[in-house]
C-alpha positions in Angstrom: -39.6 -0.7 34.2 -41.9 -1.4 31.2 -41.9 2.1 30.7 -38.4 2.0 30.1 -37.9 -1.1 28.1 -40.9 0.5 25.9 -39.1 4.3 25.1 -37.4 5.4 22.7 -35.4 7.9 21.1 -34.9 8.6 17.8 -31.3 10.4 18.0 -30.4 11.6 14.7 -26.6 11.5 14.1 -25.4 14.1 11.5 -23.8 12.9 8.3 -20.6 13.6 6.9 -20.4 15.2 3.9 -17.1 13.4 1.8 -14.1 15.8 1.3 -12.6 16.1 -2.2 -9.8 13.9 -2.3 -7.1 14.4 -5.2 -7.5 11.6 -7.8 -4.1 9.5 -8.3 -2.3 10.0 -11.6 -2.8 7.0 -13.5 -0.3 3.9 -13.2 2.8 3.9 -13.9 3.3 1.4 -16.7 4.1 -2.0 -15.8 3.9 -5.7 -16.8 0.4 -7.5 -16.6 1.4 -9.8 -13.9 3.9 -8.2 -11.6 4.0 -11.3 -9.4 4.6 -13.7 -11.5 7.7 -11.9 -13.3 8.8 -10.6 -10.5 8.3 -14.1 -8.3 7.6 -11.6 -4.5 5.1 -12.3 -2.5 4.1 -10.6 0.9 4.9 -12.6 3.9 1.4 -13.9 5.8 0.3 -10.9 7.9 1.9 -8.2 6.0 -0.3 -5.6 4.6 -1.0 -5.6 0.6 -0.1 -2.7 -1.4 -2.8 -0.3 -2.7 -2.7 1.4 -6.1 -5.3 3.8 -7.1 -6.8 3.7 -10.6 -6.8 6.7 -12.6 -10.7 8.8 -12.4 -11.4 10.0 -15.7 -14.7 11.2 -17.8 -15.3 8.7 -20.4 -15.9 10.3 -23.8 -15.7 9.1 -27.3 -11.6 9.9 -27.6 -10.6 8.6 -24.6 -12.3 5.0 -24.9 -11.1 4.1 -28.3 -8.8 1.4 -27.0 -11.3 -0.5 -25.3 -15.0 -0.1 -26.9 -17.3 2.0 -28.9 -18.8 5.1 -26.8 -22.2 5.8 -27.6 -24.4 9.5 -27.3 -26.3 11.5 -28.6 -24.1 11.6 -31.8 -25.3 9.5 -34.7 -22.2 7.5 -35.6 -21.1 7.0 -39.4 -24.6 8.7 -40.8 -26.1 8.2 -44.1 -27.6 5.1 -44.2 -30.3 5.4 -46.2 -34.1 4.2 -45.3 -36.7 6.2 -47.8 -39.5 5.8 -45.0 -38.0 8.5 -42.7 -37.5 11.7 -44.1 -36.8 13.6 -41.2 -34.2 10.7 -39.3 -30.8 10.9 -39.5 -29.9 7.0 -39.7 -26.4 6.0 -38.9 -25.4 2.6 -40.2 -24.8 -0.4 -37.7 -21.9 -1.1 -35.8 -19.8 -3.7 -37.6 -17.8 -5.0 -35.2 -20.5 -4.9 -32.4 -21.7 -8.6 -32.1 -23.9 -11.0 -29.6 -23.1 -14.2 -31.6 -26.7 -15.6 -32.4 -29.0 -13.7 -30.5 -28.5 -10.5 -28.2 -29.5 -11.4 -24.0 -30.6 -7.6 -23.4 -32.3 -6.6 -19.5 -32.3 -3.7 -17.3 -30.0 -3.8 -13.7 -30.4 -0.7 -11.1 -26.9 -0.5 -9.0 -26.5 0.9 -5.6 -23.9 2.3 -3.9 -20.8 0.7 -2.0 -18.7 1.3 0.5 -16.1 -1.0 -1.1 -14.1 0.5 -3.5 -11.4 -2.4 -4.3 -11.6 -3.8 -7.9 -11.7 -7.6 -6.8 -12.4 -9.3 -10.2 -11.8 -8.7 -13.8 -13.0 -10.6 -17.0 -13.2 -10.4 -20.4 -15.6 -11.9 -23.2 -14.1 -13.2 -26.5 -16.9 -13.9 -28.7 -19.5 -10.6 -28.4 -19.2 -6.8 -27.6 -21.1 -6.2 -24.3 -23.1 -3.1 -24.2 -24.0 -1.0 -21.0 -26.2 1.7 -21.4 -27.3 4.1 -18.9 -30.6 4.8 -18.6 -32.0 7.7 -15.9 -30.6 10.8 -14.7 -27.6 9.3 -12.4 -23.5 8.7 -14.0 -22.2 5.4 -13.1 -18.2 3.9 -13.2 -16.9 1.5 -14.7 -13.7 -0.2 -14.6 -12.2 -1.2 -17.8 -8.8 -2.0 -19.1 -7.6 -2.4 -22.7 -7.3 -6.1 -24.0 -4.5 -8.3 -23.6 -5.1 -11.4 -25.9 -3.6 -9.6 -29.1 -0.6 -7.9 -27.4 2.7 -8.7 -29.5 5.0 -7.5 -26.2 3.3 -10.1 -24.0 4.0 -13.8 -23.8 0.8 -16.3 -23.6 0.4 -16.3 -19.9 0.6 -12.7 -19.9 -1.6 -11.9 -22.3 -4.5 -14.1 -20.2 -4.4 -11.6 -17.5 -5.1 -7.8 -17.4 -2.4 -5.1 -17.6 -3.3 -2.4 -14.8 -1.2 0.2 -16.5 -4.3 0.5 -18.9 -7.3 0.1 -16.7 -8.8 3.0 -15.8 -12.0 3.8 -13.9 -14.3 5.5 -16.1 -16.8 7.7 -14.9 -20.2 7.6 -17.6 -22.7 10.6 -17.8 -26.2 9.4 -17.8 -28.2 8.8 -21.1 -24.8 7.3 -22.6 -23.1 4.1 -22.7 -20.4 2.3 -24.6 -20.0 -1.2 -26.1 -16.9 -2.7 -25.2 -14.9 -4.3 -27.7 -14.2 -8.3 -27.2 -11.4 -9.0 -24.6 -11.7 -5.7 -23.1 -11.5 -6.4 -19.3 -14.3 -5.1 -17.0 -16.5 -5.2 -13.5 -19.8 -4.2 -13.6 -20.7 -0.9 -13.3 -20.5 0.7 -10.1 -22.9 3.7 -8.5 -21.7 7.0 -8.0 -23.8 7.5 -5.1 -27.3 7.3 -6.0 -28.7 4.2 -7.4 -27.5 3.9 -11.3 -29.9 2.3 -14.1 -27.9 0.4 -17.2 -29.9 -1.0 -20.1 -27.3 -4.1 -20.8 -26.2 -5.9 -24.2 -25.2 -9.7 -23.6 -25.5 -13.2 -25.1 -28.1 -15.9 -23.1 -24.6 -17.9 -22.8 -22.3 -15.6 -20.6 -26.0 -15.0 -18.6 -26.2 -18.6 -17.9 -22.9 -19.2 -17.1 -22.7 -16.4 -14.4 -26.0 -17.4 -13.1 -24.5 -21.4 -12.6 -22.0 -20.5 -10.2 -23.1 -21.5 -7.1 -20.6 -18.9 -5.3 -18.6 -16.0 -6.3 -15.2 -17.7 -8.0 -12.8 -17.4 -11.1 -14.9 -18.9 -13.9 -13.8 -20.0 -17.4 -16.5 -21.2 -19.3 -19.6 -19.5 -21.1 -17.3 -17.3 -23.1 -16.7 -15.6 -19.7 -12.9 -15.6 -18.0 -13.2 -14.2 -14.7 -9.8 -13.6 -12.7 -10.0 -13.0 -8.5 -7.3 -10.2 -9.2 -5.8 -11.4 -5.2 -4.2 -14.5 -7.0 -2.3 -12.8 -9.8 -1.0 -9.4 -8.3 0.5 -9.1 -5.0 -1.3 -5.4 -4.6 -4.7 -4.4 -4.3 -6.4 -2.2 -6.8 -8.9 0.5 -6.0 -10.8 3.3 -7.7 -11.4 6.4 -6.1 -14.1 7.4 -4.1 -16.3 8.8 -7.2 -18.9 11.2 -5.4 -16.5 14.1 -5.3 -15.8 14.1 -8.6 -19.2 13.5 -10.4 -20.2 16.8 -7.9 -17.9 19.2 -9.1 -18.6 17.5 -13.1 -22.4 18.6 -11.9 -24.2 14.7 -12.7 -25.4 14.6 -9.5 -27.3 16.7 -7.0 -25.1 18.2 -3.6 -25.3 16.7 -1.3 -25.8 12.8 -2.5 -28.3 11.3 -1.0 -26.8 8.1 0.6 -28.1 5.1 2.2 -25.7 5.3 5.6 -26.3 1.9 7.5 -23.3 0.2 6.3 -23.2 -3.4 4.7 -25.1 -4.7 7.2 -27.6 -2.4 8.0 -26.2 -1.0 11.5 -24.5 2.1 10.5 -21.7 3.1 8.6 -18.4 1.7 9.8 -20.5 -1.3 12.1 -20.1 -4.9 11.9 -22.5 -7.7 13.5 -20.8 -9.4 16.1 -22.4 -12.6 17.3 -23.0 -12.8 21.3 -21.2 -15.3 23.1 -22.7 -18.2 24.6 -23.6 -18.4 28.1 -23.5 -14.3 28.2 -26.9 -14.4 29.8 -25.5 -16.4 33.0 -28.3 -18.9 33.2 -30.8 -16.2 33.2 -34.4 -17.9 31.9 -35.8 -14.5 31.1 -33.5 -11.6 29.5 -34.8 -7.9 28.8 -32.9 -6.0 26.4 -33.6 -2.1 26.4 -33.1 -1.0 22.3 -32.3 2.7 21.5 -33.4 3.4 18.0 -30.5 6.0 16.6 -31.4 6.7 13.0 -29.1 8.2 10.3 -30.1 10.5 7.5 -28.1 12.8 4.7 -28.3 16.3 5.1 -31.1 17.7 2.6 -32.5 14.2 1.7 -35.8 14.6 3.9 -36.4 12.7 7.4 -37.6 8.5 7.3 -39.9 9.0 10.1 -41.7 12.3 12.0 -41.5 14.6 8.7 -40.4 12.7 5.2 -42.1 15.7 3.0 -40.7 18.2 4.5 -38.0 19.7 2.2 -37.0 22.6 3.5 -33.5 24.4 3.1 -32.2 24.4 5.8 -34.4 21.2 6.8 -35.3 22.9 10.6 -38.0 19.8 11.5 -35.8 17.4 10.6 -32.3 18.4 11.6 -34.1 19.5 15.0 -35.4 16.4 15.9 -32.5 14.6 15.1 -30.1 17.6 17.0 -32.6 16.9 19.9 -32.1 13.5 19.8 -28.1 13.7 20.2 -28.3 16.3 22.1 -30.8 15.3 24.9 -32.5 12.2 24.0 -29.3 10.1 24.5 -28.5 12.0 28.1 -31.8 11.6 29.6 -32.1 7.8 28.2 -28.8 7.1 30.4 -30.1 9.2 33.3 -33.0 6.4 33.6 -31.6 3.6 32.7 -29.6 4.7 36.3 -32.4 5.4 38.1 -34.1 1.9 37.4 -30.6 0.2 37.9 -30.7 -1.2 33.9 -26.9 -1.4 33.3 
């Protein structure tokens, strides 16, 4: 019996490798605030709609409306400084501004399985910068500002219009500084972990950092919006990793953490045991298979992490063992020694 309660098996299970899925047209236009024109709201129970943001490739044309995008090009060029001969020096952003002084820090973002946009804000008194630093892309959800809009009525123009929001996806080594009231998330991962060098004031820091839980906020120069209490729909972005493969920012296959949000697997939720399950038992033995999960090409955790091999035949071996016969002569002993 200790034997048994002391084995075990390290059953590999095969990862799937995502399918391309076609990327929704963008939005068809609409007010900011369906709901509150419109007055409808789902009855309790009823499933919310979904709409699907539009994936595009952030470049310089394409993000005019919302900030200023940022490469290798030297924007507006000339300025003149007689120390360096051999620099091209383009002259400052004018409407780029952190009000007194500029909060700047460095944030690494991993990936998610959760792909609905669940808040929005906007900053009215500086131009926050995200710059990508690294070799991986990252998204970003941004939509145009409302605040100046002459076809929107005040309440209107306090909430975002998801006819312009878009999820952009940003190559590495380039960034963009949004322009006041643009509305935004922060940046998301396209799969492997994303770097962004970030541009903000010590006042919209602070005031994020004060909340004691995640919640709208309006204060700190920072208005955020839980998007659930305005529109009766759910907005999501597209899953990003096909799309950043065929562009060629990333590697194929991604290498992706696969336990899930809380570290059991992908697609596995803790469920608390119920009390009294152990029917009065003082002493209860548990017997714990170890099944581990690994992408394709990314190496093994354990037995042989260096081996990179294509095809990976150590790896993918011991993990096909593992499914294959590990799990079947696990459940042939737990029978013999009556462990149910």
């Amino acid at each position: 019996l200790a034997q048994a309660i002391l084995a075990r098996v390290a059953c590999r299970a095969g990862s799937i490798i995502p399918q391309v899925v076609p990327v929704s047209p963008g939005l068809a236009a609409m007010p900011a605030d369906e709901l509150a024109i419109t007055g409808k709201r789902r009855r309790e129970g009823e499933e919310r709609e979904v709409r699907t943001l539009e994936l595009v490739l952030a470049t310089r044309e394409n993000t005019k409306s919302i900030g200023y995008f940022v490469d290798d090009t030297v924007t507006n060029p000339g300025l003149g400084i007689p120390f360096y001969k051999t620099v091209l020096e383009g002259a400052n952003y004018k409407e780029a501004t952190w009000k007194d002084q500029a909060c700047v820090r460095t944030s690494q973002i991993h990936w998610r399985e959760d792909q609905s946009v669940t808040w929005l804000e906007r900053h009215m008194e500086m131009t926050q910068g995200f710059i990508l630093v690294g070799k991986n892309p990252g998204l970003f959800v941004l939509g145009e500002p409302t605040h100046d809009r002459q076809d929107l009525d005040e309440k209107h123009r306090a909430l975002p219009d998801p006819s312009t929001t878009k999820a952009y996806i940003l190559p590495p080594g380039q960034g963009i500084i949004i322009k006041k009231g643009t509305w935004h998330d922060f940046p998301v991962s396209c799969g492997p972990p994303v770097s962004a060098f970030i541009l903000n004031t010590e006042e919209v820091v602070e005031a994020l950092a004060s909340m004691p839980a995640a919640a709208p906020m309006n204060h700190g120069d920072c208005f955020k919006l839980r998007l659930s209490e305005h529109w009766d729909f759910t907005l999501k972005f597209p899953d990003p990793r096909p799309f950043v493969q065929k562009l060629g920012l990333v590697p194929t296959p991604i290498a992706q953490p696969l336990m899930g949000p809380d570290g059991y697997g992908a697609g596995m939720r803790r469920a608390e045991v119920a009390s009294g399950w152990g029917n009065g038992a003082r002493v209860l033995v548990v017997p714990v298979v170890n099944v581990e999960v690994f992408t394709p090409g990314c190496g093994g955790p354990a037995i042989q992490p260096h081996l990179q091999s294509v095809p990976e035949l150590a790896n993918k071996g011991w993990r096909d063992y593992g499914n294959r016969r590990g799990l079947q002569r696990l459940s042939h002993m737990f029978k013999e020694l009556g462990i149910p």
